[in-house]
C-alpha positions in Angstrom: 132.6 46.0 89.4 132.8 42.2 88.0 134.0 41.1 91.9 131.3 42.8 93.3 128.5 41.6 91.0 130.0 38.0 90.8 130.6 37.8 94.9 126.4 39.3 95.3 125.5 36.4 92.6 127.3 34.2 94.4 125.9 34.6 97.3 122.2 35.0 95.9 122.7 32.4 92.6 120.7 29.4 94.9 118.1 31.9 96.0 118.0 33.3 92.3 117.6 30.1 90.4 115.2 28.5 93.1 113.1 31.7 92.2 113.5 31.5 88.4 112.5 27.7 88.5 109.2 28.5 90.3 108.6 31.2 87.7 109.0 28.5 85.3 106.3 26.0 86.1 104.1 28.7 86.9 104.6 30.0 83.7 104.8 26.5 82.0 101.3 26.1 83.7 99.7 29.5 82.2 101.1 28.5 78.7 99.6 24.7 79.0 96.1 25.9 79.4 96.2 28.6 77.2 97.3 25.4 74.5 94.8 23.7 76.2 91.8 26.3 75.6 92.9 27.1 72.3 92.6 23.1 71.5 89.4 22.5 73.2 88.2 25.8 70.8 89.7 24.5 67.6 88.0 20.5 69.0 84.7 22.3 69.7 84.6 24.4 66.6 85.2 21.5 64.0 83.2 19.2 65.7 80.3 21.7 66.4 80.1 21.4 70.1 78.2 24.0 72.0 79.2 26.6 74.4 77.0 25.6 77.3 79.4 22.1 77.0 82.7 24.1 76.2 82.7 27.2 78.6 82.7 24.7 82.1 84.8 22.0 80.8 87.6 25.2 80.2 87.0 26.4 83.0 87.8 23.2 84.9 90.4 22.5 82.9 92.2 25.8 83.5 91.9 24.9 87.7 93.1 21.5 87.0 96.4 22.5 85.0 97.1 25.8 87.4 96.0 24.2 90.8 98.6 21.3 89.7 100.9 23.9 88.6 100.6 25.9 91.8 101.1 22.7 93.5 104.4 21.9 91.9 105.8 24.9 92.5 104.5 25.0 96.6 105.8 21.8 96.7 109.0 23.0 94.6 109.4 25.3 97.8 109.5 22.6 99.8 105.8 22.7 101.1 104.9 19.4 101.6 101.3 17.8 99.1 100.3 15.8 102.0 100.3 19.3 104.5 98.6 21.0 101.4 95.9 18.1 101.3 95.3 17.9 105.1 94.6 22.2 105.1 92.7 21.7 101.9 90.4 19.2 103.0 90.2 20.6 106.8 89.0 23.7 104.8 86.2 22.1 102.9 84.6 20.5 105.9 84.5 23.4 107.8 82.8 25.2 104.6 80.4 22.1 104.8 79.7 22.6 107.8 78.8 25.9 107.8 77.1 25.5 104.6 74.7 23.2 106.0 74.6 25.3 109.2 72.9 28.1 106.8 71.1 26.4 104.0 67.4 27.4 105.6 68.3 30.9 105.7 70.1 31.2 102.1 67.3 28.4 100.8 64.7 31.6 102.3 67.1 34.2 100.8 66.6 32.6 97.2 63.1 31.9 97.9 62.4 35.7 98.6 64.1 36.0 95.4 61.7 33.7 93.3 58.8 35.7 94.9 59.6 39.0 93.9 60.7 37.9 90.6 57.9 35.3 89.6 55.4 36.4 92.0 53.4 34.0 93.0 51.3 36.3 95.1 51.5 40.0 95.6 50.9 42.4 98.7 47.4 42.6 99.4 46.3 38.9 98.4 45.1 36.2 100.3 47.3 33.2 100.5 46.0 29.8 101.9 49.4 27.3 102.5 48.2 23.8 102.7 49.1 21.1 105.1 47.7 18.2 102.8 45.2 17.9 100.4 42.7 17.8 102.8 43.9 19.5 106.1 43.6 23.5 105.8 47.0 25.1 106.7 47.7 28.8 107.4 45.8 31.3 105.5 45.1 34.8 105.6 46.2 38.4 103.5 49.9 39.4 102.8 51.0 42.3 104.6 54.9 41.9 104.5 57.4 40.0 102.3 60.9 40.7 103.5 64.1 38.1 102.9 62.9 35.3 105.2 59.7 35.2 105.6 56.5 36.6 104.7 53.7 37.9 106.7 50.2 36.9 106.8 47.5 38.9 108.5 44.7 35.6 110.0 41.2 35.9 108.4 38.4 37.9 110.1 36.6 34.3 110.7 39.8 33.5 112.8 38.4 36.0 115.3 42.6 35.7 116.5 44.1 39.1 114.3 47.3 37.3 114.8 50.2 37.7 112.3 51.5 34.3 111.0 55.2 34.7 109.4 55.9 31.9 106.9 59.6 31.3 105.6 59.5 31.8 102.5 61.0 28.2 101.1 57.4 26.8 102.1 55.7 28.7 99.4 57.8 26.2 96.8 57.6 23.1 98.9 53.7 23.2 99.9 50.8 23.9 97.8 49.5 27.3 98.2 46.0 28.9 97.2 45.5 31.9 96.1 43.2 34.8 95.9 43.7 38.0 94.1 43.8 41.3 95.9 41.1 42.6 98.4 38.8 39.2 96.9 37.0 37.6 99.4 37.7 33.6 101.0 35.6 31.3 99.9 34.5 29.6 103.4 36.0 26.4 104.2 33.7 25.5 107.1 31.5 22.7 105.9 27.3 22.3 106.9 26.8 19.6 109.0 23.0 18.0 108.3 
């Protein structure tokens, strides 16, 4: 049995302690940020800092000592840090770019949001989103609010009936008037003499 056992071991002992040693820094990470949050509790509890200022500097404190960790032990395995920091960074400009590539739709997404949380305006009120101060923009009643945009039904004195769909992100970058419910529009046309 001890010929067996030693001639396996001898055969696995390299794989066996390259294994146990990345077990080790991982776990040698896990235990240094647990220290490390109990610290920054004990630091924040004597010195009567608050949670808003404790709970993300553990957090990034916990990805910095794990991350590095992790790190270690990839490169342990003989993954090279400068591979590691070419697929890293590759990865965050594609996110970039395809962050960028959908900011109008997820700015409109948490627009919709604001609208049905706060609401600014309701179904069945007339809305008036202005250009400038003094240029009238597009007014009319809402009939529709959906993720992206919101529907407006054009004024009678339009004499078009034409739907106007507005993304929703201009109702918090414009100024918009309002007018409850089924009220009427004050007329914007002005009297020549």
């Amino acid at each position: 049995m001890k010929t067996w056992l030693a001639q396996w071991l001898g055969e696995w002992s390299e794989t066996l302690l390259f294994g146990v040693q990345v077990l080790l820094i991982l776990l040698a990470g896990f235990l240094l940020q647990r220290l490390v949050a109990r610290g920054l509790t004990r630091v924040a509890t004597r010195y009567h800092m608050p949670g808003e200022l404790l709970l993300p500097l553990r957090g990034a404190l916990r990805w910095l000592i794990m991350g590095s960790a992790l790190l270690l032990a990839l490169e342990h395995l003989g993954v090279s840090a400068g591979v590691l920091w070419a697929a890293l960074s590759g990865f965050v400009a594609v996110a970039a770019v395809a962050f960028f590539a959908v900011w109008s739709v997820l700015s409109n997404l948490f627009c919709a949001v604001l609208i049905f949380t706060i609401t600014p305006f309701r179904l069945g009120d007339r809305v008036e989103v202005l250009e400038a101060a003094d240029k009238p923009g597009a007014k009319g009643r809402v009939i529709a609010i959906n993720l992206l945009y919101t529907t407006l039904e054009e004024d009678a004195e339009a004499a078009t009936g034409a739907l106007v769909q507005i993304p929703n992100s201009l109702f918090f970058q414009k100024v918009v008037r309002r007018w409850r419910g089924t009220e009427p529009l004050p007329s914007t046309s002005h009297n020549e003499t």
